[in-house]
C-alpha positions as CSV (number, residue, x, y, z in Angstrom):
1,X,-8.2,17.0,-18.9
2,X,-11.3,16.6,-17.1
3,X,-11.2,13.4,-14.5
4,X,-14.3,11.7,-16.3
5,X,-12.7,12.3,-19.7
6,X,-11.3,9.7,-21.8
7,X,-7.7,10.0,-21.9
8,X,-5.1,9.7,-24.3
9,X,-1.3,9.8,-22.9
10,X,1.4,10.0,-24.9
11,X,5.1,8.7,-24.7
12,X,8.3,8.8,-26.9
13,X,7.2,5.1,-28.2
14,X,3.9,4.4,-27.2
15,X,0.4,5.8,-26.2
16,X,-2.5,4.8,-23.9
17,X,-5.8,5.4,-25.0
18,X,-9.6,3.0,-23.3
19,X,-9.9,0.1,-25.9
20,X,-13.1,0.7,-27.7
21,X,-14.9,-1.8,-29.9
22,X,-13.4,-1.1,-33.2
23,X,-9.9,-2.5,-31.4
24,X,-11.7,-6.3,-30.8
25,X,-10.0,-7.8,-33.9
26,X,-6.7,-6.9,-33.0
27,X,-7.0,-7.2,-29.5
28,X,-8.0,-10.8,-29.8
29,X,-5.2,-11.5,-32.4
30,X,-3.1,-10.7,-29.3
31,X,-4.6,-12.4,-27.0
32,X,-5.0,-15.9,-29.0
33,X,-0.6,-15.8,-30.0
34,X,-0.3,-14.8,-26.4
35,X,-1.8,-17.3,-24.2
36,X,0.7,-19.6,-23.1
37,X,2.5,-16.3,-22.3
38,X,-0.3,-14.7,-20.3
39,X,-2.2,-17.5,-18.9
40,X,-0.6,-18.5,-16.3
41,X,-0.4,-15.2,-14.8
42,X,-4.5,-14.3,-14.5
43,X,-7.0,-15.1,-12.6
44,X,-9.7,-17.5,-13.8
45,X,-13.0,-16.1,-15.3
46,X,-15.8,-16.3,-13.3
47,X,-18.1,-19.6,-13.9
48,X,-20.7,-19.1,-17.0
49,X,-19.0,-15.9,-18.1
50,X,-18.4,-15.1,-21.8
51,X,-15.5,-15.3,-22.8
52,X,-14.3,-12.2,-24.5
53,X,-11.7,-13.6,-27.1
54,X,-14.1,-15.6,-28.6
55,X,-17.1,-13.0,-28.6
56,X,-17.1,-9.4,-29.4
57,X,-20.1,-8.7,-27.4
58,X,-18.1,-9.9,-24.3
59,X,-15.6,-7.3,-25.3
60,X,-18.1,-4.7,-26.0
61,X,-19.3,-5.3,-22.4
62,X,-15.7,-5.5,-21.4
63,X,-15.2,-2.1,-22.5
64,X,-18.5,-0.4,-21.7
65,X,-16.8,-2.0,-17.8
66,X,-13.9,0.2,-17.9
67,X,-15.5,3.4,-19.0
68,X,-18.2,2.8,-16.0
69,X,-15.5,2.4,-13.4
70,X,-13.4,5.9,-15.2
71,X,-16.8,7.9,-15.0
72,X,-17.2,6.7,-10.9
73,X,-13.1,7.3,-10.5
74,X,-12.7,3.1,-9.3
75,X,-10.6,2.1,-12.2
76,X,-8.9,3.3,-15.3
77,X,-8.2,0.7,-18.2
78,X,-5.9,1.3,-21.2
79,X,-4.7,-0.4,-24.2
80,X,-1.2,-0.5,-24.8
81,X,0.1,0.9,-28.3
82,X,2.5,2.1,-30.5
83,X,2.7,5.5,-31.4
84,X,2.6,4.2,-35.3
85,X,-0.6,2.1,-34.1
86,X,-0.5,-1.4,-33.2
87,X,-2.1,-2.8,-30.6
88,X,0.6,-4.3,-28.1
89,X,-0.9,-4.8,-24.8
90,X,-2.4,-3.2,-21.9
91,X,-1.9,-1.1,-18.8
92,X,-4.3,0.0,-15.8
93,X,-4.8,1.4,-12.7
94,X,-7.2,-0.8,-10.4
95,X,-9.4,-0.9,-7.3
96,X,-8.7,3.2,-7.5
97,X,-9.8,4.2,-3.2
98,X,-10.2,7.7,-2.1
99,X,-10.6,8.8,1.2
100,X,-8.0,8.5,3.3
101,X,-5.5,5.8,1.4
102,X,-5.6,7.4,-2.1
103,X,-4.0,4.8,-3.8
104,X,-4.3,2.1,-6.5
105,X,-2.7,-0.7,-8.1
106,X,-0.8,-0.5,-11.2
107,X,-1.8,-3.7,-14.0
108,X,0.1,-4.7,-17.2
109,X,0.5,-6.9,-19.8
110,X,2.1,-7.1,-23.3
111,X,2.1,-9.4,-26.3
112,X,4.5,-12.5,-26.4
113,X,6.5,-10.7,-29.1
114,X,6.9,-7.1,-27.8
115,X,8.3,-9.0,-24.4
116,X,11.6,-7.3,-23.4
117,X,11.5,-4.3,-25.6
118,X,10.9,-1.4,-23.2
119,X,7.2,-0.7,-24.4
120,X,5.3,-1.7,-20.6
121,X,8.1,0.2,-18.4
122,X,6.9,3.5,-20.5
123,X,3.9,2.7,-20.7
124,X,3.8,2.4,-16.2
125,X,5.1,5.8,-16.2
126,X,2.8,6.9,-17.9
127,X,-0.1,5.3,-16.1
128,X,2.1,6.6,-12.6
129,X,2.3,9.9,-14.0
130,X,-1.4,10.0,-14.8
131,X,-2.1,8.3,-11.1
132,X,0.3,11.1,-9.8
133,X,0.0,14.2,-11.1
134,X,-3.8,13.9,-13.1
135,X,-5.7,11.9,-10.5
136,X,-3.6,13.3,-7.6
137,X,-3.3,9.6,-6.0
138,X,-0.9,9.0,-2.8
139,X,0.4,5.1,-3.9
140,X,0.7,3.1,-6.6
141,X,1.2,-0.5,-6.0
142,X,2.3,-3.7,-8.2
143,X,1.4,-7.3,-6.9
144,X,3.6,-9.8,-8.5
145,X,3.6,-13.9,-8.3
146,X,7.0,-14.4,-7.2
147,X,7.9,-16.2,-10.4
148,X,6.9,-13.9,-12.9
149,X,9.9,-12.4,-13.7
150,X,9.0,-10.5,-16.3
151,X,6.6,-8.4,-14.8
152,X,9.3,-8.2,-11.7
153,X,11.8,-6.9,-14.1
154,X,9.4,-4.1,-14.9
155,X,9.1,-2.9,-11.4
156,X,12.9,-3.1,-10.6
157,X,13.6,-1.3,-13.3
158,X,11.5,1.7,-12.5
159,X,12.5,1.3,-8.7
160,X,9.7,0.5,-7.2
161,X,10.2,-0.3,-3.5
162,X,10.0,-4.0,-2.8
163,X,7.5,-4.4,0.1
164,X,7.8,-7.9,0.9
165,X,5.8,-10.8,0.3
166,X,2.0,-11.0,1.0
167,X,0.8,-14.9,1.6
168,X,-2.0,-16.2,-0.5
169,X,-2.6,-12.5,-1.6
170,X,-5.1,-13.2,-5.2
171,X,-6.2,-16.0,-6.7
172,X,-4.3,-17.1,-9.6
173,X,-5.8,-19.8,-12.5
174,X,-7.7,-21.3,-9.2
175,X,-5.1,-20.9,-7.2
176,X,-4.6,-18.0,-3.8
177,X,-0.9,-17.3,-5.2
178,X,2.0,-15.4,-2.9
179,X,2.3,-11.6,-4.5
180,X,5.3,-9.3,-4.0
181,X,4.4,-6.4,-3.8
182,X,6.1,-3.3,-5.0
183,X,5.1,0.1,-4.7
184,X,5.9,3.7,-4.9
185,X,4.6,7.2,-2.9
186,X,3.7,10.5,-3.9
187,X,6.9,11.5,-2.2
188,X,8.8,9.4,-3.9
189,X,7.1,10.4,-7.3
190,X,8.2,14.0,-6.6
191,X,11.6,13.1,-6.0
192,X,12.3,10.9,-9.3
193,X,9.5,11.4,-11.2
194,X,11.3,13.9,-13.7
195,X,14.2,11.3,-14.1
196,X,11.9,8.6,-14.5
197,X,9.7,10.7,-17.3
198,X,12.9,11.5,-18.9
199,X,14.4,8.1,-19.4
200,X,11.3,6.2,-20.5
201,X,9.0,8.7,-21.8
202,X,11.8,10.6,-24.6
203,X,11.4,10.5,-28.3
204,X,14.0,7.6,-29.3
């Protein structure tokens, strides 16, 4: 795989693949029964901008934003599926920064009713083992509101190293929100990537 190709990366239960404009319908679908669930996790839109739920030419532009950032190697966006084919969620790899950090920060999120079943911690290791081994990054962080458990129970369970507690770290529906942050090295990737590849990424 070439670094400006679109990639497709395949677990035991679920793939990544860019969302491309043919996925609007179902994406949205997602997004409208998951909003009280994912709301009050994200950032607010910026003022005047178009809402992509509502309008498929937001998404279009929404997508034509992630393959931009993958062709200059800032960012790499992926929907979240099944290996049968529904749409479930998504998972990413942000603010991407070479030189001398080499690092990233891992983003997920799943629909309300595919909470809980093991479908986002494969689809991290597969984003880690793309950051890892693919893009040949040194860290991958996670920034979590302290309260969102859900998304803390994610990176527990892969073991990602709990850094502490950065103040007032992103803003949050208008809000500068506490993270924790939790990440994990190249190092530590060669010491437990093959375990963590085999528990999550296995046919079931």
């Amino acid at each position: 795989m070439k670094l400006h190709e679109a990639p497709l990366l395949v677990g035991g239960r679920v793939l990544l693949r860019p969302l491309k404009i043919s996925d609007w319908e179902a994406w949205r679908e997602v997004r409208v029964r998951s909003r009280e669930w994912l709301d009050p996790w994200e950032p607010l839109p910026e003022p005047g901008s178009a809402d992509p739920v509502t309008d498929v030419e937001a998404f279009r532009a929404r997508c034509g934003a992630w393959e931009r950032q993958r062709h200059f190697d800032s960012a790499y966006g992926f929907g979240l599926f099944l290996r049968d084919g529904p749409f479930v969620g998504e998972v990413s790899l942000g603010s991407v920064q070479r030189g001398p950090f080499q690092g990233a920060y891992i983003g997920y999120w799943v629909d309300r009713d595919h909470a809980g079943t093991g479908l986002v911690p494969e689809g991290v290791v597969l984003i880690m083992q793309f950051g890892f081994d693919h893009l040949g990054l040194h860290r991958l962080e996670a920034s979590i509101v302290p309260r969102n458990h859900a998304s803390r129970r994610v990176a527990e369970k892969l073991g990602l190293r709990d850094e502490g507690t950065a103040l007032r770290f992103l803003q949050i529906r208008g809000v500068y929100e506490d993270h924790v942050r939790y990440a994990i090295t190249a190092e530590e990737w060669a010491e437990r990537g093959d375990d963590l590849v085999a528990r999550f990424l296995s046919p079931r």
